[in-house]
DRENFIFI-237464 format. One line per field, with one value per residue (C-alpha): residue number from 1; residue in one letter; x, y, z. Coordinates in pm, whole numbers, plus 32768, in hexadecimal, padded with zeros to 4 digits. Last residue first. Layout:
// residues N
num	c(NUM|...);
residu	c(A|...);
x	c(X|...);
y	c(Y|...);
z	c(Z|...);
//
This chain:
// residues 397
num	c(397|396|395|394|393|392|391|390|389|388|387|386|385|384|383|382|381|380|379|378|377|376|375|374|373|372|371|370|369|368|367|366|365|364|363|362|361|360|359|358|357|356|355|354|353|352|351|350|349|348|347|346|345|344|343|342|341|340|339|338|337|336|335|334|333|332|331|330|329|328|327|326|325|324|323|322|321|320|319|318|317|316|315|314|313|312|311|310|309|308|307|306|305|304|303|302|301|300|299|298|297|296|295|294|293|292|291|290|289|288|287|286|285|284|283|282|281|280|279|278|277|276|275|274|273|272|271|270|269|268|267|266|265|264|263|262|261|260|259|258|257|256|255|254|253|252|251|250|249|248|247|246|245|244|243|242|241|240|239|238|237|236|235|234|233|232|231|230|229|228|227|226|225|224|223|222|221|220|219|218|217|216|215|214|213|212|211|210|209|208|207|206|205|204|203|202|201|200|199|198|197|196|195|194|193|192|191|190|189|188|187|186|185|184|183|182|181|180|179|178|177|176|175|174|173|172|171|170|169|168|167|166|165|164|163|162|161|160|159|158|157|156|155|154|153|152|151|150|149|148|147|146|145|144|143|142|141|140|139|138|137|136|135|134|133|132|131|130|129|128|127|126|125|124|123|122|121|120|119|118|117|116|115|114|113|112|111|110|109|108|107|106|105|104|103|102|101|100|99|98|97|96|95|94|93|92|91|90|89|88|87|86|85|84|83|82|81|80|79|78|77|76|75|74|73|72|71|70|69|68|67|66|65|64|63|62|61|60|59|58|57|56|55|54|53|52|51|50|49|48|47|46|45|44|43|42|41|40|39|38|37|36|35|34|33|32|31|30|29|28|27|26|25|24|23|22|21|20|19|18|17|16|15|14|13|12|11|10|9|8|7|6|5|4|3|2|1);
residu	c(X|X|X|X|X|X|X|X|X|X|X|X|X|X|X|X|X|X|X|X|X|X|X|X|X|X|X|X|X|X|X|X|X|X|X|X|X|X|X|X|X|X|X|X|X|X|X|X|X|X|X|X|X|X|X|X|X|X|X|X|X|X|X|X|X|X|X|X|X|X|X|X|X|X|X|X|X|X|X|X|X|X|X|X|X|X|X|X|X|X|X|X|X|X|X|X|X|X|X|X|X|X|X|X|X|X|X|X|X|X|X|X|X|X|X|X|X|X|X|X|X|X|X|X|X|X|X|X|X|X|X|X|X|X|X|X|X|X|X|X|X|X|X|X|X|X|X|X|X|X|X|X|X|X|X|X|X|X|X|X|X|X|X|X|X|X|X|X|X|X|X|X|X|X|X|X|X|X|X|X|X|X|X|X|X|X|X|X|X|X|X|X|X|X|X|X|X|X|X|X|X|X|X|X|X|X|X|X|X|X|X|X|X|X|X|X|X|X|X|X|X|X|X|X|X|X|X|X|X|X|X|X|X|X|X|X|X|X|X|X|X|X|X|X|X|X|X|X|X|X|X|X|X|X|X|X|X|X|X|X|X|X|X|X|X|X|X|X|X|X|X|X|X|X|X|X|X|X|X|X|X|X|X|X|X|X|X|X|X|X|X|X|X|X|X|X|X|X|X|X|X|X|X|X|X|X|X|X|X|X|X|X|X|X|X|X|X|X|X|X|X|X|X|X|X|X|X|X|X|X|X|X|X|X|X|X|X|X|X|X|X|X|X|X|X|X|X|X|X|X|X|X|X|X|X|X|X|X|X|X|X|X|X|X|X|X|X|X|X|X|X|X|X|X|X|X|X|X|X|X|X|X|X|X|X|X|X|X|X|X|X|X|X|X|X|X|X);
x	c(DEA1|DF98|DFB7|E0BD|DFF6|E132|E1E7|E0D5|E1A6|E1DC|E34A|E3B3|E207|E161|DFE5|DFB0|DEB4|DE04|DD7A|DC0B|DB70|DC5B|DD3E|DD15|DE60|DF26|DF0C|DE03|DE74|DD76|DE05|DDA7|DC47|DB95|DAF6|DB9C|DC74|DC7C|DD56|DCFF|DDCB|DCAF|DD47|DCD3|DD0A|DBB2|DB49|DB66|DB80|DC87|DC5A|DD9C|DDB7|DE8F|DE9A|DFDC|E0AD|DF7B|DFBC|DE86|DDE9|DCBA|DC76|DB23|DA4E|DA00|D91B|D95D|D8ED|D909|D7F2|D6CD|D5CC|D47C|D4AC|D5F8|D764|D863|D8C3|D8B2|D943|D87A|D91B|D956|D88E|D93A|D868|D8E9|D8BD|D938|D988|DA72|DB7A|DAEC|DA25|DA4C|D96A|D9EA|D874|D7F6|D6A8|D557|D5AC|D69B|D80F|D873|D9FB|DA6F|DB78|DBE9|DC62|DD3F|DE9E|DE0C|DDB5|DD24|DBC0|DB5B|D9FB|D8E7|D7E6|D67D|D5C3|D666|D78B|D6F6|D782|D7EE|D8CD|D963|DA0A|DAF2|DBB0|DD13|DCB2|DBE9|DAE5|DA75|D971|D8FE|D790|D723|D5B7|D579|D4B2|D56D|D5B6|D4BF|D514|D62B|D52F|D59B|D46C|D4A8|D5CA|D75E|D813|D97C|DA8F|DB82|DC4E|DCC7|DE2E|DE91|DF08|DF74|DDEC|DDCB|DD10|DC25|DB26|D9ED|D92A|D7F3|D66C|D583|D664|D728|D84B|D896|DA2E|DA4B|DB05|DC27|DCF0|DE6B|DF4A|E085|E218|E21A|E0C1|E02F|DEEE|DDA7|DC7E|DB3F|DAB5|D932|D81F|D83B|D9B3|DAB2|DC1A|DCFC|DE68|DEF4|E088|E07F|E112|E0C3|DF58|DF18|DE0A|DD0B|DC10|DAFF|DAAF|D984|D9B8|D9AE|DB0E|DBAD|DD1F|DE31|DFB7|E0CB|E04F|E0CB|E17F|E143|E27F|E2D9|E3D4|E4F8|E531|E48A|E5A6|E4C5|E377|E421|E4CC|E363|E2AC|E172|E005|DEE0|DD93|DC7A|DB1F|DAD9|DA48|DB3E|DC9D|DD58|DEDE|DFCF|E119|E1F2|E33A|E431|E44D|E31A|E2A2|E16A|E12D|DFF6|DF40|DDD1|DDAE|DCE6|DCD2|DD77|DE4B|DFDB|E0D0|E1F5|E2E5|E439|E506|E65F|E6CC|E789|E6FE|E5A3|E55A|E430|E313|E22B|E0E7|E05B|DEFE|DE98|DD56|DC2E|DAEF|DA9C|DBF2|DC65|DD43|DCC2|DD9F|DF3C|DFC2|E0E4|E1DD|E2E6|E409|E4B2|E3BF|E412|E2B4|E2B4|E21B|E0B3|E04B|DED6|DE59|DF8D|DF32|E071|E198|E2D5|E3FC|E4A9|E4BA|E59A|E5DC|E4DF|E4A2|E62A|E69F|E5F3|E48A|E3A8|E446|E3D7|E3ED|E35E|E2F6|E2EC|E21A|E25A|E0C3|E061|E173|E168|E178|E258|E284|E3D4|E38C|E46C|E3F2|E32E|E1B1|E0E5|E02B|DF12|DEE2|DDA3|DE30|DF5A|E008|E05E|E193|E1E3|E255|E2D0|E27D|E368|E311|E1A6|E174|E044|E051|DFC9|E095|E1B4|E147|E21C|E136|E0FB|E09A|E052|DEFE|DE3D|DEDB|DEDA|DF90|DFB9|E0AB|E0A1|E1E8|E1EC|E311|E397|E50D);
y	c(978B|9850|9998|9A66|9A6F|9AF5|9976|991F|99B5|9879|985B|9719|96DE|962E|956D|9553|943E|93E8|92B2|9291|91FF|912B|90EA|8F7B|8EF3|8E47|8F3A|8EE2|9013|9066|9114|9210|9231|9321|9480|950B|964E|95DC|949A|9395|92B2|91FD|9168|904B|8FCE|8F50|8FE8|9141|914D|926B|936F|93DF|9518|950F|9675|96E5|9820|9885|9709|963C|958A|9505|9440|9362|930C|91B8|91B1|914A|92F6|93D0|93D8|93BF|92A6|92E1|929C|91E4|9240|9151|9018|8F27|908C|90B2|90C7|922B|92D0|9417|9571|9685|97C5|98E5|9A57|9A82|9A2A|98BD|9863|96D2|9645|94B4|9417|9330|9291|9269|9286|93DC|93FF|9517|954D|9695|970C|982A|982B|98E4|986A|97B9|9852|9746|975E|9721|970E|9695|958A|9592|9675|96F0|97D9|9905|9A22|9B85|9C68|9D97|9ED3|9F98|9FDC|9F84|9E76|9DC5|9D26|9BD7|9B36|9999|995B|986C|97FB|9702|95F9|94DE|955E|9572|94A9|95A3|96B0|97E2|97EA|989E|9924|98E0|99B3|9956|9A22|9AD6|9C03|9CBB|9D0F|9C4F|9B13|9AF9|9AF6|9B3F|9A43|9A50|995B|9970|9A4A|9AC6|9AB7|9BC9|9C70|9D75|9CF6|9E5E|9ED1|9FAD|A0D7|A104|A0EF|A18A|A07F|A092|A065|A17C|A163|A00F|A01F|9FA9|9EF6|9E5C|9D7F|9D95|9D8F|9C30|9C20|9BF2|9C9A|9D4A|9DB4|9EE9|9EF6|9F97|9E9C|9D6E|9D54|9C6E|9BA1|9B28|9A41|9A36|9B88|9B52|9C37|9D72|9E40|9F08|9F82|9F52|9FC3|9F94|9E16|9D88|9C3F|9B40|9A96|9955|98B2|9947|9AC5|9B4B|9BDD|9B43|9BD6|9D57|9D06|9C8B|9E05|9D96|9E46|9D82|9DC0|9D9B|9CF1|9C8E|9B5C|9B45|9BA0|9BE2|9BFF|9CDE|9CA0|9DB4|9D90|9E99|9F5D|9F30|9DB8|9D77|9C25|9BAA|9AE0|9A42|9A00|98B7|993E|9975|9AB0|9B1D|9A08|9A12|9914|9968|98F6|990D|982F|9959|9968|98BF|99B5|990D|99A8|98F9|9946|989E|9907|9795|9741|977A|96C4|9543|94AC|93DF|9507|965C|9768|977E|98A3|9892|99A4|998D|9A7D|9A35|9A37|9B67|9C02|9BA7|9A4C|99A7|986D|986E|9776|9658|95A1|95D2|96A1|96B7|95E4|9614|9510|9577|94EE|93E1|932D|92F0|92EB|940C|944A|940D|952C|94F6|95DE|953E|95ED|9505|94A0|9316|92F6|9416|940E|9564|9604|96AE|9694|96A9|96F0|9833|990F|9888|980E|97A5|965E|964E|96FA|962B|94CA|949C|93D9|92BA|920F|908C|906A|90E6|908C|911C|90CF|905F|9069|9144|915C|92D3|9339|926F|91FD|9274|9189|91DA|90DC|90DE|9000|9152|925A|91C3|9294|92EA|93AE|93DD|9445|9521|953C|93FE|93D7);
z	c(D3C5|D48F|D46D|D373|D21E|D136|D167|D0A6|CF8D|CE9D|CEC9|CF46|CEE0|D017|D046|D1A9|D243|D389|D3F9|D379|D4D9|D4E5|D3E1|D3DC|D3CD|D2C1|D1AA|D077|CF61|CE51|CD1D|CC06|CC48|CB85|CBF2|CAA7|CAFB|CC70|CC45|CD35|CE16|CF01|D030|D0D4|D240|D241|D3AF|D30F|D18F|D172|D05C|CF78|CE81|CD38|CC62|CCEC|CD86|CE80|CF15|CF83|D0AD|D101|D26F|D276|D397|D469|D5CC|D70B|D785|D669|D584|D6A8|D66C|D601|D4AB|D478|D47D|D3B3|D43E|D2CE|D219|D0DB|CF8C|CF39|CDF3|CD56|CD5A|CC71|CC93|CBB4|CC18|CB6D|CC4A|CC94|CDAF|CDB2|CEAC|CF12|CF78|D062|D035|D0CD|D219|D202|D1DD|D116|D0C7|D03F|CF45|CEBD|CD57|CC6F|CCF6|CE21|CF49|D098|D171|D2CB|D323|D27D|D32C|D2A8|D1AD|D064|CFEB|CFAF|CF26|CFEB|CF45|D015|CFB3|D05B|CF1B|CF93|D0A6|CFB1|D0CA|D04E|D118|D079|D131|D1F4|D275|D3A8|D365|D38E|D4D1|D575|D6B2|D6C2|D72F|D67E|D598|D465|D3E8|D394|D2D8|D251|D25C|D17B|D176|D030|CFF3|CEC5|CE87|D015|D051|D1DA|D2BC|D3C1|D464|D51E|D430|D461|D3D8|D3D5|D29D|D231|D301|D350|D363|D4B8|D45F|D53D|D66D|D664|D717|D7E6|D7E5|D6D6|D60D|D5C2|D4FC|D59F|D505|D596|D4A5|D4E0|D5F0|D659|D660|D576|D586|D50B|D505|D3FD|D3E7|D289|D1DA|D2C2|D2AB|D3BB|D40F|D561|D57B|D6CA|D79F|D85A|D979|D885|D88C|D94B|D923|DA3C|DA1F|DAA5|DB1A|DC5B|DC4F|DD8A|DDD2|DD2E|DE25|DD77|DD34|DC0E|DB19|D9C5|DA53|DA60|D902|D873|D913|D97B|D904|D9B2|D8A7|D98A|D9B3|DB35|DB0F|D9DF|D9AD|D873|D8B4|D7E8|D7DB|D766|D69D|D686|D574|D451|D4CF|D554|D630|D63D|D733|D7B0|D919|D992|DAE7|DC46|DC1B|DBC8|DC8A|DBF1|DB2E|DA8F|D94D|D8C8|D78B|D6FA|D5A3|D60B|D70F|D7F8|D8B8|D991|DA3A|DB64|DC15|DC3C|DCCA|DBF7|DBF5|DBA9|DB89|DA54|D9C0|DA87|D9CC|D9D2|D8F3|D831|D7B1|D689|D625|D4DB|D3E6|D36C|D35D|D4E1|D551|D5D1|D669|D711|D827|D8A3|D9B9|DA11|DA6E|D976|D96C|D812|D6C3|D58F|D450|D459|D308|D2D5|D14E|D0E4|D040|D12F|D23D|D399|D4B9|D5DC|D707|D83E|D968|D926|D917|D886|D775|D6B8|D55C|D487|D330|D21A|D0BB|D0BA|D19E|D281|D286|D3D4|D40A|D529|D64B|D650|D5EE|D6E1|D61B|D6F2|D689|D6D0|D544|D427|D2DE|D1C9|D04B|CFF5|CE94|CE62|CCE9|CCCB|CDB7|CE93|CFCF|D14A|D24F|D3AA|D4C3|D631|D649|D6B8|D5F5|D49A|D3EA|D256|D1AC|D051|CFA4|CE41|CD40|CD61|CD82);
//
């Protein structure tokens, strides 16, 4: 059995692929399942993942390395916004956000218990709610709201018992927060959720069935981040800054920088990453890694753990976003992905159906995979060790 799995979806024609790494022999392909690209994948114990089907309103639990790609697959409301589980990786929530409509309409939250196959919907608020869910006795879910900001604290037992017909589910406990909370994480150790918003990471630690507020983590910087994500190689917190202009018509010239927060010396290194479009990012063994797409070339950023930076050449995407144009709307991106237990990272070629198998200690190419759909606009990827400890990170990626 191979030590490492890459999964890769493409969430508009239906398709996911199971490769082998470095070769990228395609294995499994499964198909007529919508990932739903913005909850995203989400690592269990033991190589396994978690993600959902927007269109066929299911969570999938898939595991790449055993006989049967989906293990598991559970009814759960839809569209599909933020996936997050317990330290265990037993008990699962989903929140629904606006899908292909223009504002928010669905104020649906689901929560499944993969050991016993129960699972519940409520209604909690109309949004596009981020989640955790802290372990350290029973579980708590904890909702961030926007437009008003809040951190929603629900007991998981109290959600699982909901009578049918989704009744509305009123928090224990309410925090504020800034209305334009966007990226959450979980340190699972000491219980700690936080959460990005314009003025910082807003932190809280759970205590009893509730949660203690505290420092507010500064970006150190004019720029924000937009997107969350705890280091399971050590406990740091990373984002990526982006500055300048927030018209989306500018976007090729917006600035971004690489934020790590070490979480056990509370301090914060800043380096930056180039103008244009940066935004999620993947952990290999020694390397984090970045995509840049920009007009005048796309880039895969290597930020090593000493501090070194290397910058690897892409081959242009035919669709990618142009001057003037917004980066999101009919337009081609790239997914990365990586394992924390390996050195290999993978970068989608939207539109081409491409994928770029590189190991992070050189910059070189080890393999390029052609699939047999597009990947629009980038797909979405997960690179997976059977016991590489991304497992540690429990949100949805």
């Amino acid at each position: 059995m191979p030590a490492s799995a890459l999964l890769v979806s493409d969430h508009v024609d239906g398709a996911m692929y199971v490769l082998t790494v470095p070769d990228g022999t395609v294995t499994k392909r499964l198909t007529g399942r919508h990932l739903s690209e913005h909850a995203g994948f989400l690592a269990l114990p033991g190589g396994r993942v978690a993600c959902v089907d927007d269109r066929r309103g299911e969570l999938l639990v898939l595991d790449p390395f055993g006989d049967e790609l989906v293990e598991l697959a559970v009814p759960v409301a839809v569209p599909a916004e933020h996936l997050a589980c317990d330290p265990t990786g037993r008990r699962l929530a989903v929140t629904t956000g606006l899908g292909k409509n223009g504002e928010p309409w669905s104020d649906l939250l689901t929560v499944v218990d993969l050991t016993t196959g129960e699972a519940a919907r409520v209604r909690t608020r109309v949004g596009e709610p981020g989640v955790t869910v802290l372990g350290g006795g029973d579980p708590l879910v904890v909702l961030r709201h926007r437009e008003p900001g809040a951190l929603a604290v629900h007991r998981f037992a109290d959600l699982l018992a909901a009578r049918p017909g989704c009744p509305v589910a009123v928090p224990h406990a309410l925090l504020p927060l800034p209305d334009d909370g966007h990226g959450d994480a979980q340190d699972p150790g000491p219980g700690r959720v936080f959460a990005a918003t314009g003025t910082g990471v807003h932190t809280a630690r759970r205590k009893g069935d509730g949660l203690v507020v505290e420092e507010v983590i500064p970006w150190e910087s004019r720029a924000r981040g937009w997107y969350l994500r705890l280091d399971t190689r050590r406990r740091a917190l990373w984002s990526t800054l982006r500055g300048g202009d927030p018209d989306p018509l500018r976007w090729s010239d917006w600035t971004n920088q690489a934020w790590c927060h070490d979480l056990e010396t509370g301090r914060t290194l800043l380096t930056d990453l180039g103008p244009g479009l940066v935004f999620r990012l993947a952990f290999a063994r020694d390397h984090t890694a970045f995509t840049r797409i920009h007009p005048d070339g796309d880039e895969l950023v290597l930020l090593g753990s000493d501090g070194t930076l290397r910058r690897v050449p892409l081959p242009a995407m035919a669709g990618a976003p142009k001057r003037g144009g917004t980066p999101w709307e009919g337009v081609q991106r790239r997914a990365v992905a990586a394992s924390p237990g390996d050195h290999w990272l993978a970068v989608t070629r939207g539109g081409h159906g491409e994928v770029h198998l590189v190991d992070a200690r050189t910059g070189h190419e080890t393999a390029r995979v052609r699939l047999d759909t597009p990947l629009h606009h980038g797909g979405h990827a997960t690179l997976l060790g059977r016991n590489d400890g991304a497992d540690g990170d429990p949100l949805g990626r």
